[in-house]
N, C-alpha and C positions, 0 to 999 in steps of 0.2 A: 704771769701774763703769757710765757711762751708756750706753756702748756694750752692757754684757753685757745691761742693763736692757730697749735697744733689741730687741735681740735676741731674748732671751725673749717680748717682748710681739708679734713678730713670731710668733714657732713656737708659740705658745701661741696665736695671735689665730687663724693657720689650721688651729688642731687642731682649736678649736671651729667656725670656718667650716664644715670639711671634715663635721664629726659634726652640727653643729647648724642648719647655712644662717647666712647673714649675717642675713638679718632677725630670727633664733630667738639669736642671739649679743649681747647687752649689753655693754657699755664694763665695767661692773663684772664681769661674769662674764671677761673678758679680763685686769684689772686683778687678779683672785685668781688665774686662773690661773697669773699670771707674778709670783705671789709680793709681790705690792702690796695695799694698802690699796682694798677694794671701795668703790665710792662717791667714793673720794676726790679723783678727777679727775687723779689722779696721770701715768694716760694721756696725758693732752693737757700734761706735760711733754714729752713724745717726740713725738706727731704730734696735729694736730690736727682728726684726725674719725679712726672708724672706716674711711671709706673711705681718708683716707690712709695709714692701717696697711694695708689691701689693695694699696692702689698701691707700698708699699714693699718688700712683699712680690717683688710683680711686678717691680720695679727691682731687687733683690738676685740673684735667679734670673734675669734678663738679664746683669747682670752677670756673672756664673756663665757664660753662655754665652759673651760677651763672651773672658770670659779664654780661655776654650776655644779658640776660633775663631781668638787669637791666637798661640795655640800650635800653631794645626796645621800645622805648618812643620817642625815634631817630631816629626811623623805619619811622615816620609818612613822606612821602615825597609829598604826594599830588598826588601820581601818583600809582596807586595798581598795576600795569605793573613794574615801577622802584622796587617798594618795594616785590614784591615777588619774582623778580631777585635779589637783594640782600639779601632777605631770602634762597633762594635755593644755591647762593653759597657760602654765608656763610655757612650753614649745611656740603656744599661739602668739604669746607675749614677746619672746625671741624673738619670731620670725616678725610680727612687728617693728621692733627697734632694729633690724636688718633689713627693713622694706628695701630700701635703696642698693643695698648689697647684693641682696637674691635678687634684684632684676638684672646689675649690673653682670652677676657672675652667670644668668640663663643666655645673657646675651651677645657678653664678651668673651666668654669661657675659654675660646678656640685662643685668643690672644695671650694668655695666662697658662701655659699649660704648667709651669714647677708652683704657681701659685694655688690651682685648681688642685692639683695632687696632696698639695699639703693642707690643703679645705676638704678634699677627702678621708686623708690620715686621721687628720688632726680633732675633725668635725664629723662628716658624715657616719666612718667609721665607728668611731668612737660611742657616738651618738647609740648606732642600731646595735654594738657589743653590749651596750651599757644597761639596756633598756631587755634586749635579748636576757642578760642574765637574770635583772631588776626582776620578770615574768615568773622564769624559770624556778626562783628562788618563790615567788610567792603561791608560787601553782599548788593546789588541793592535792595533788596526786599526778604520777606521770603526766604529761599532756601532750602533745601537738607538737609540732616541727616551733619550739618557738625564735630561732630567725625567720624561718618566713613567715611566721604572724605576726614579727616586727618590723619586716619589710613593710609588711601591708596597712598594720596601725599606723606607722611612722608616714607609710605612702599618704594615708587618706586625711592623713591633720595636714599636710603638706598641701597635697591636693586644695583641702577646705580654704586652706590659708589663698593661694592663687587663685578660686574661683571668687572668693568674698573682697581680696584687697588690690590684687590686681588687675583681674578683669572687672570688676565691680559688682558683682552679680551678688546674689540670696537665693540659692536653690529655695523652693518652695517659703521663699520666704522667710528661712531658717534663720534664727540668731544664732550667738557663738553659745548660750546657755542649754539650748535644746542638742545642739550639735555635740557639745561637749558630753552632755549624759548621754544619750543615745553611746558617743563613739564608746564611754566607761560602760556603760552595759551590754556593750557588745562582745568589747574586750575582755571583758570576766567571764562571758558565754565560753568565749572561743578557748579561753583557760584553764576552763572546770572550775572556777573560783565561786561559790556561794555569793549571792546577792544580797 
């Protein structure tokens, strides 16, 4: 039960982050959300400040990448078409189930800065080495600067994800199925990878 408790007071604490700003977010207005006694301090049974409810936050979603990262060894499908289609929505899938997180961290960032840093380490970095090499290793023949052609993949799924789930929009209408091929046939362009 204190794990589900945990829990809650986690997706409930960045729902209101995400809607309210952390400094507009009260311990009590967190503690009803998550189905607790407002006032009661009940909170600081599970963590003890609001900020360590952010940082736990940030630690569950590392984690989350964590397990990913050591799965990609699962990645290998024989087909670099199959397998960058399920790189690309996976990442969409991610950033999904972190809705609340990447708003909270675009827009509190400045307040976090040893938390932000270790969402860089831990995440962002890790992320563009990982995917940098993932390339490099499947490329046809020399190729292309590939960190910055993982800057710029990794940019434009990121991008996609922010214009479709947070501002709300559909560039031309676009689903995530048309966006995803496009983005895999571009990226094998830019590779030298046969189609």
């Amino acid at each position: 039960m204190a794990d589900g408790t945990r829990t809650r007071i986690l997706d409930e604490a960045l729902r209101l982050f995400a809607e309210r700003g952390y400094a507009g977010t009260s311990v009590a207005a967190i503690e009803a959300a998550a189905g607790l006694s407002p006032h009661s301090g009940s909170l600081y049974t599970h963590f003890g400040s609001k900020e360590q409810v952010m940082a736990a936050a940030v630690e569950r979603a590392i984690a989350t990448a964590e397990t990913a990262f050591s799965l990609a060894p699962m990645l290998s499908l024989g087909n670099l078409e199959a397998e960058l289609t399920l790189l690309a929505r996976g990442s969409l899938l991610m950033m999904n189930n972190w809705r609340d997180l990447i708003r909270v961290m675009s827009k509190e960032c400045e307040q976090f800065p040893a938390v932000m840093e270790d969402v860089r380490e831990r995440l962002f970095a890790r992320s563009h080495d990982f995917l940098a090499g993932w390339l490099e290793g499947r490329a046809s023949a020399p190729g292309p600067d590939f960190e910055a052609v993982t800057t710029i993949w990794l940019g434009a799924i990121e991008n996609y994800w922010i214009v479709t789930q947070v501002h709300g929009g559909r560039p031309f209408g676009m689903d995530d199925d048309r966006y995803v091929r496009q983005w895999v046939s571009t990226l094998m362009t830019a590779i030298g990878a046969r189609t």
